[in-house]
C-alpha positions as CSV (number, residue, x, y, z in Angstrom):
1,X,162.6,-89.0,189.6
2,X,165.7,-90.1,188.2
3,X,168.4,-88.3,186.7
4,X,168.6,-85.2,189.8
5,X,172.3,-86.1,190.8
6,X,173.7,-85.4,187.4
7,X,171.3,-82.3,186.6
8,X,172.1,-80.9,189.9
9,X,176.2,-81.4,189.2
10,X,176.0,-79.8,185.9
11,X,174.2,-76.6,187.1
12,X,176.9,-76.0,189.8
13,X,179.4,-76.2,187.3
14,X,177.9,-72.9,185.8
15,X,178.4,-71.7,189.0
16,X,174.5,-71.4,189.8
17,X,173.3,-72.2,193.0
18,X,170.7,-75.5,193.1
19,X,168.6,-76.5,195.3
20,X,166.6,-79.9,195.2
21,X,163.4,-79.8,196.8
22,X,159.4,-80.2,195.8
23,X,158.4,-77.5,198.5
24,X,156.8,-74.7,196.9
25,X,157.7,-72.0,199.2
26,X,161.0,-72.6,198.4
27,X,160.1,-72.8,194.3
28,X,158.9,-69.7,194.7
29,X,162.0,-67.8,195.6
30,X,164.2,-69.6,193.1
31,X,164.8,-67.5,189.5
32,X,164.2,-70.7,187.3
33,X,162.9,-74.4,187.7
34,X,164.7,-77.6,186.0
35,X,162.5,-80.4,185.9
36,X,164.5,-83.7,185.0
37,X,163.1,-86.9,185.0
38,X,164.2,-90.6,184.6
39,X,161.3,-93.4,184.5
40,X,157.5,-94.1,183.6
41,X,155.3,-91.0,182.8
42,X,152.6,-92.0,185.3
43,X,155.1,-92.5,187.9
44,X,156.4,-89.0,187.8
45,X,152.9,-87.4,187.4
46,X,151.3,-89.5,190.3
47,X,154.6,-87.8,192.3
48,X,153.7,-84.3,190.7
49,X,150.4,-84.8,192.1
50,X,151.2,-86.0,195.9
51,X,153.7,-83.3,196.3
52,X,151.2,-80.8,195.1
53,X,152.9,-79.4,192.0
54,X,151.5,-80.0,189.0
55,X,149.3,-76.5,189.1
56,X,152.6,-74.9,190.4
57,X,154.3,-75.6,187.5
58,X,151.5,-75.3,185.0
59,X,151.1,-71.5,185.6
60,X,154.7,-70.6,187.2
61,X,155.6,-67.7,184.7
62,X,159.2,-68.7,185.8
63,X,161.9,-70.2,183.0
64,X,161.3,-74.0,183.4
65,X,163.7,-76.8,181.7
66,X,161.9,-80.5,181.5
67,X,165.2,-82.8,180.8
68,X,164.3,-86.6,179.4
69,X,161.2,-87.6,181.0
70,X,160.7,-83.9,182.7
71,X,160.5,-82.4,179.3
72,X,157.6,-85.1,177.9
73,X,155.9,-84.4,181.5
74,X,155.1,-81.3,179.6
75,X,152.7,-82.7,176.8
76,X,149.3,-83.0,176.6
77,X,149.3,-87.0,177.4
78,X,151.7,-90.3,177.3
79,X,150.6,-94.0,176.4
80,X,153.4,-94.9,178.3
81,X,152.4,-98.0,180.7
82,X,148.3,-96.7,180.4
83,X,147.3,-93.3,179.1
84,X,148.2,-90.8,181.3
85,X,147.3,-86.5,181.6
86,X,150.4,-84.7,181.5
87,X,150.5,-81.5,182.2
88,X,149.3,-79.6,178.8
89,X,152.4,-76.7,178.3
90,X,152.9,-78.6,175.1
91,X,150.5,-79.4,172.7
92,X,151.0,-83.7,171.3
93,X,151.5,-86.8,173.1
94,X,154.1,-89.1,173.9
95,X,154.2,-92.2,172.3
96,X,156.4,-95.4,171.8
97,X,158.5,-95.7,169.2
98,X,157.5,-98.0,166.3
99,X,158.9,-99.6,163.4
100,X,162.4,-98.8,164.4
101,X,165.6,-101.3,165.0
102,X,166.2,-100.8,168.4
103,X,164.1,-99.5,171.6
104,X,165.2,-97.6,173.5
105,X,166.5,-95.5,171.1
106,X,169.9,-94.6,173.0
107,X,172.7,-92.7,172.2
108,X,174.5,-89.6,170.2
109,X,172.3,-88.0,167.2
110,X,172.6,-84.8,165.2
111,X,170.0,-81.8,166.7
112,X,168.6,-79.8,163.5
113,X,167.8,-76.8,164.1
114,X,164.4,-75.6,163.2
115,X,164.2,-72.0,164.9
116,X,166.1,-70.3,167.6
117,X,164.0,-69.5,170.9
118,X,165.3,-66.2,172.6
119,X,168.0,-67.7,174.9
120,X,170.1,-69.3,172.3
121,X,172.6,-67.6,170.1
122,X,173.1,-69.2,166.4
123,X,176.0,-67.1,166.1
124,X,178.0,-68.9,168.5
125,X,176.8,-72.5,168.2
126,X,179.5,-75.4,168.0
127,X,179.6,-77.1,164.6
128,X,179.3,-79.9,166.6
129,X,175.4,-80.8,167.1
130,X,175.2,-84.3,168.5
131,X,173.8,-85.0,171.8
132,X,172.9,-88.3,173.6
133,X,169.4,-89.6,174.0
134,X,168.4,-92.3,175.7
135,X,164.4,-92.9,175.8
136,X,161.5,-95.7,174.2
137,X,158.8,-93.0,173.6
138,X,158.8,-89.4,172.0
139,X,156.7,-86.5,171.6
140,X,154.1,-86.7,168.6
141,X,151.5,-84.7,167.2
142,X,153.0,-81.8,168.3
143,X,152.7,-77.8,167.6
144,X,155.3,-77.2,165.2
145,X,155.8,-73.8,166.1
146,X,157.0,-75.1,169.8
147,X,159.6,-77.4,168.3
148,X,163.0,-75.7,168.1
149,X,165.1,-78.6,167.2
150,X,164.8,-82.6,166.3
151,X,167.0,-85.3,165.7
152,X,166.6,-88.2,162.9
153,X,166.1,-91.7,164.6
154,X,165.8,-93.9,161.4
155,X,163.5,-91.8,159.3
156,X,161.5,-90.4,162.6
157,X,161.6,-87.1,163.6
158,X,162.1,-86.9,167.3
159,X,161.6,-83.8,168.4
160,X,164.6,-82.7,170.8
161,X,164.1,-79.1,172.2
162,X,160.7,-77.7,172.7
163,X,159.8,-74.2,173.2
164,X,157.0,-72.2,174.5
165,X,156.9,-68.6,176.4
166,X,158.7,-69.2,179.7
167,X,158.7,-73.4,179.1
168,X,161.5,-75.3,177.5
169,X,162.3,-79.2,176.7
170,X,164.9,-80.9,175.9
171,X,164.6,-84.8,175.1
172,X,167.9,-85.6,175.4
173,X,170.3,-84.9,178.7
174,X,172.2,-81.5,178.1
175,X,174.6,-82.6,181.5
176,X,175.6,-85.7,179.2
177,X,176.1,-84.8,175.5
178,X,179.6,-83.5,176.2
179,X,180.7,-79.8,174.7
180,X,177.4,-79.4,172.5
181,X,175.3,-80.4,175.6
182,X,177.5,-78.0,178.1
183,X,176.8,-75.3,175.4
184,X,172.8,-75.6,175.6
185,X,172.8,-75.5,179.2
186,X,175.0,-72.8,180.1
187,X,173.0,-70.9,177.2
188,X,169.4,-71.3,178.8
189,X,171.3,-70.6,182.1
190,X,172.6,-67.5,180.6
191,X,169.1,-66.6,179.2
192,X,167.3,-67.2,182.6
193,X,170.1,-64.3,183.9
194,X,169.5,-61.7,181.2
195,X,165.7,-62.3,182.0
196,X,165.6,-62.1,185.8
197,X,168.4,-59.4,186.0
């Protein structure tokens, strides 16, 4: 759903090798799984669910990145369109955002770090922490322990990289939030290497 062109592009630039594809033989041999997303939650988990994957992914022990709508694929449930199952790595659901100027909320905000998952060095992070978000509902009533960073969208805290064991989010697109964005990807990248070699 959505946003695979630019995902895909991105990788290759960090010279991995990507293939697109919902076959799970394939998913099997790969060393890591990116699930990106663009569009309604029920949508993408009806498509989970005729291409057979949503118990694939839910006990894969492989690194997994869920981009945009691929990362809140990952919580417990949405309200987006009607409530909808997601697939339950995450404790929370996605909601809409309320009481706020503008939906969607879209464009460059601040990440706040709140702990550092195993893949990402603090040492070497930009001073630069602004990456671009574009999305009308967010994760809520979440774990904090699984919530690595957030970013402030008129007094709500929207959680923008999620961690648990081998699963990470990340709200916002990494393969459009310029240098700061570049830098998160190539370090989870860089992690899933130092894991699988």
């Amino acid at each position: 759903m959505g946003n695979l062109f630019s995902v895909e592009q991105a990788l290759k630039k960090l010279d991995a090798e990507v293939i697109v594809t919902s076959d799970k033989a394939q998913l099997q041999a790969v060393d890591a799984l990116v699930l990106p997303g663009v569009g309604a939650f029920p949508d993408a988990m009806k498509r989970l669910e005729e291409t057979d994957l949503i118990d694939f992914i839910q006990t894969t022990k492989k690194p997994l990145l869920g981009i945009c709508l691929g990362m809140q694929l990952l919580f417990e449930e949405s309200d987006e369109v009607t409530q909808t199952k997601g697939l339950g790595i995450f404790t929370g659901r996605i909601k809409r955002f309320e009481g706020v100027s503008r939906i969607p909320h879209m464009g460059w905000n601040n990440l706040e770090l709140q702990q550092t998952p195993n893949w990402l060095n603090v040492q070497s992070l930009p001073e630069a922490r602004h990456v671009y978000f574009v999305h009308s509902f967010y994760a809520s009533d979440m774990n904090v322990e699984e919530l690595v960073a957030y970013a402030d969208y008129e007094n709500i805290q929207v959680p923008g990289i999620v961690s648990e064991e081998n699963f990470t989010g990340m709200q916002f697109h990494p393969e459009k939030s310029g240098q700061f964005g570049v830098h998160l990807l190539t370090a989870w990248a860089k992690g899933v290497m130092d894991t699988v070699c």
